[in-house]
C-alpha positions as CSV (number, residue, x, y, z in Angstrom):
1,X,-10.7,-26.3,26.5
2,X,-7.1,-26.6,28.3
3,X,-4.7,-24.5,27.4
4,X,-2.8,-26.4,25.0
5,X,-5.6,-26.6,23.2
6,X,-6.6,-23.0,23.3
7,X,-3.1,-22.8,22.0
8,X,-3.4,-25.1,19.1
9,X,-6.7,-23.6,18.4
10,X,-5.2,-20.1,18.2
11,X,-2.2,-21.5,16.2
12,X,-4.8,-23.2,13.6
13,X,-7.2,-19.8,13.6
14,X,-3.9,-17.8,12.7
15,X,-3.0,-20.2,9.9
16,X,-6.0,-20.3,8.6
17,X,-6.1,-16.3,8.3
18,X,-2.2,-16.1,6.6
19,X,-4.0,-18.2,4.0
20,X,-6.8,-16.2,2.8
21,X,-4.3,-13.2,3.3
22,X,-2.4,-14.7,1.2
23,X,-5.1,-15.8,-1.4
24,X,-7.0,-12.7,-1.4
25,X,-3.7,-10.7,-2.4
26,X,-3.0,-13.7,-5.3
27,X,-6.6,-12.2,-6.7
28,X,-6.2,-8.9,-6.3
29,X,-3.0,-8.9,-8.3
30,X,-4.7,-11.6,-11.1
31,X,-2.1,-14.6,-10.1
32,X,-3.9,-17.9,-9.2
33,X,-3.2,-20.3,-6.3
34,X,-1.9,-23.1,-8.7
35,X,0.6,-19.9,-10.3
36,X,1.8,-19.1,-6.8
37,X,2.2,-23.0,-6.0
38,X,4.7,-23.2,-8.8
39,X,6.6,-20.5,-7.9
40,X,6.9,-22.0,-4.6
41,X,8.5,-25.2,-6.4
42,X,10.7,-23.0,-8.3
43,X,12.2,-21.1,-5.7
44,X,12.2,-23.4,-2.5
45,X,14.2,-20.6,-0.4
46,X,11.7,-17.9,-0.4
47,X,9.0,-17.7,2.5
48,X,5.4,-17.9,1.1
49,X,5.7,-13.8,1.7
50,X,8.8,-13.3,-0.3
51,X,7.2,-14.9,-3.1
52,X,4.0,-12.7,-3.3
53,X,6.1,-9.9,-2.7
54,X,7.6,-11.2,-6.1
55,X,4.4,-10.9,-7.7
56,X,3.6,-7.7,-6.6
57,X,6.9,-6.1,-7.6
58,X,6.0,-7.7,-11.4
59,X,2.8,-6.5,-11.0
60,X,4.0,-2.7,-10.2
61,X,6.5,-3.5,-13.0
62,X,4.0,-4.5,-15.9
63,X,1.4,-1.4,-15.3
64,X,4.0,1.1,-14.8
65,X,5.4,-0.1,-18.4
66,X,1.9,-0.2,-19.8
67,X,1.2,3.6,-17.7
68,X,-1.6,2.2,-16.3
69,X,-1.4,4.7,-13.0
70,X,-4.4,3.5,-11.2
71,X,-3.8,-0.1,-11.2
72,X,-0.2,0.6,-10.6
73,X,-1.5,2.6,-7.4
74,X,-3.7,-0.9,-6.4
75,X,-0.9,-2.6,-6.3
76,X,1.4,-0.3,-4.4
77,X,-1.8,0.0,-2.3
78,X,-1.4,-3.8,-2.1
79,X,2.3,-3.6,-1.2
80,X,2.2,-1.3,1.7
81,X,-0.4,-3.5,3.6
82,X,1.5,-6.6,2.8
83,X,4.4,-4.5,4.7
84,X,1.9,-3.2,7.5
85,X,1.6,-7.0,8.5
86,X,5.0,-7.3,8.5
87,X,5.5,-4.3,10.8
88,X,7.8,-2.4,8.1
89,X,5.9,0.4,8.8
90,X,8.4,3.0,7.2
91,X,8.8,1.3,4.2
92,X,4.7,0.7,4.0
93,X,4.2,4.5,4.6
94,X,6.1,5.5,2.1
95,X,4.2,3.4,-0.4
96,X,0.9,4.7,1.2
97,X,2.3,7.8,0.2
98,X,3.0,6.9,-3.3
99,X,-0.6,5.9,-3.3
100,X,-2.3,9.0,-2.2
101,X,0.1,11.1,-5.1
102,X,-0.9,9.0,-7.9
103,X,-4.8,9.4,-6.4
104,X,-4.6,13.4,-5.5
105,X,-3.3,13.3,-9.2
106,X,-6.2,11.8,-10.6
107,X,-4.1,8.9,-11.8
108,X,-5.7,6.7,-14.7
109,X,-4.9,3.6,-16.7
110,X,-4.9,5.2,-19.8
111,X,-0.9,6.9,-19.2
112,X,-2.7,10.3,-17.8
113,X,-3.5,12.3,-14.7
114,X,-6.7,14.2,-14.4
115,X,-6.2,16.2,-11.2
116,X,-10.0,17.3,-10.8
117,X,-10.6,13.7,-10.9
118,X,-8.4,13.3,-7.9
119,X,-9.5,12.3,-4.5
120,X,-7.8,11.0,-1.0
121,X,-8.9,7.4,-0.2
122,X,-10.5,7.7,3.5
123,X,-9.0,3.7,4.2
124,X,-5.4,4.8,2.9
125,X,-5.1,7.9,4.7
126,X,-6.3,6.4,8.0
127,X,-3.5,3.9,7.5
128,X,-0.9,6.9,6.9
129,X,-1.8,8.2,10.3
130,X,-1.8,4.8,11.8
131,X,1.7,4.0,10.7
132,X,2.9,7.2,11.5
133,X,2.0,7.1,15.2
134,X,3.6,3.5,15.2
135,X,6.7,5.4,14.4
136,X,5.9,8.3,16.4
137,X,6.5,11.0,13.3
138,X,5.9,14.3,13.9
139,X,3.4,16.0,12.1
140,X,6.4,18.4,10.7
141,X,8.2,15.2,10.0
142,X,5.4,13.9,8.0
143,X,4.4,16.4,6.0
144,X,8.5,16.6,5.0
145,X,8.3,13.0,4.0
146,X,5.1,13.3,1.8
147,X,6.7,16.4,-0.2
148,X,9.6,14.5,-0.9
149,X,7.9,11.8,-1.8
150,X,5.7,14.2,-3.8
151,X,8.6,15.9,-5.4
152,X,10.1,12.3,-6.5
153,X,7.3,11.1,-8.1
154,X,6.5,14.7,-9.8
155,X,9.6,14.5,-11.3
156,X,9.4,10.4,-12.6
157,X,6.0,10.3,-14.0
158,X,5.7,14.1,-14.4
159,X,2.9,14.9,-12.8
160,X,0.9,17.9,-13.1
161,X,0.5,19.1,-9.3
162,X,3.4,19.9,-7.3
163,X,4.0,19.1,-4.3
164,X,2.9,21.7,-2.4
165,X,-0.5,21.6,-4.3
166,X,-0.8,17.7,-3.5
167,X,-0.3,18.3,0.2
168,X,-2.9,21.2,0.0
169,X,-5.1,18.9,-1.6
170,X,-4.4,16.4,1.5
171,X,-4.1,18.1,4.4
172,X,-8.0,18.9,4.9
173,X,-8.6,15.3,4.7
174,X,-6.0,14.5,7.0
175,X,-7.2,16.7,9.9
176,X,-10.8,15.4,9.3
177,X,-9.5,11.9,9.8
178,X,-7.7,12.9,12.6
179,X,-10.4,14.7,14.2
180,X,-12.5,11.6,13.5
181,X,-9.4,9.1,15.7
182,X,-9.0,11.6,18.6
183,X,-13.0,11.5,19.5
């Protein structure tokens, strides 16, 4: 194989992985291909990204309205690694965040929190650390951001930990995963 053709073969391999990116997010979030296609018709503007980020935002929109915390959290969850492939990583750490309150919080889809039923999610909090050493955040600096983000969501869904209490609950499993990365 030349290298044209390594290229083109690359190019193809690349395409080929956008697509069940793409299609693996449509199912996560319950929106078919043929729903997504349409939307694509209707709004010829809008990148093929733009247009799930469209979804997702109703998505967050229809189980926040319905209080149904833990699929609302899936699809934040969703969000911030449809921003980590964009290399927003700012943006996707804050909803990372967002996602590891609701979870500490014991978040359910029944419009409650049961926070002995909470737990840190080992994938999201690797991806936490990951995008904060992109951004080279200091550990101070993180922990600032998660209580704010802590106090903000405390205060719109009132939620029964506070901050302080969520980080608690965190920070053990965030020096584990970082003890796991540095060996």
């Amino acid at each position: 194989m030349d290298e044209v053709e390594k290229q083109r073969f690359d190019e193809e391999r690349r395409k080929i992985a956008e697509r069940n990116t793409l299609i693996q997010t449509l199912r996560r979030i319950e929106v078919t291909e043929k729903e997504f296609e349409r939307r694509k018709q209707q709004r010829p503007g809008l990148s093929d990204a733009d247009i799930v980020w469209e979804f997702l935002n109703e998505r967050a929109m229809q189980y926040a309205s319905q209080k149904q915390w833990g699929q609302y959290g899936n699809v934040k969850l969703t969000m911030g690694e449809h921003l980590m492939r964009e290399k927003r990583y700012i943006d996707a750490l804050q909803l990372m965040m967002e996602v590891t309150i609701l979870d500490i919080n014991g978040a359910d889809n029944n419009g409650r929190f049961w926070p002995k039923d909470g737990f840190t999610a080992p994938a999201v909090i690797r991806n936490m650390l990951y995008l904060r050493d992109q951004e080279n955040i200091s550990s101070q600096a993180f922990q600032e951001m998660f209580l704010t983000k802590a106090g903000e969501l405390k205060k719109n869904l009132r939620l029964p930990l506070s901050p302080a209490e969520t980080w608690r609950r965190l920070e053990k499993d965030l020096k584990e995963a970082e003890s796991i990365k540095n060996q």
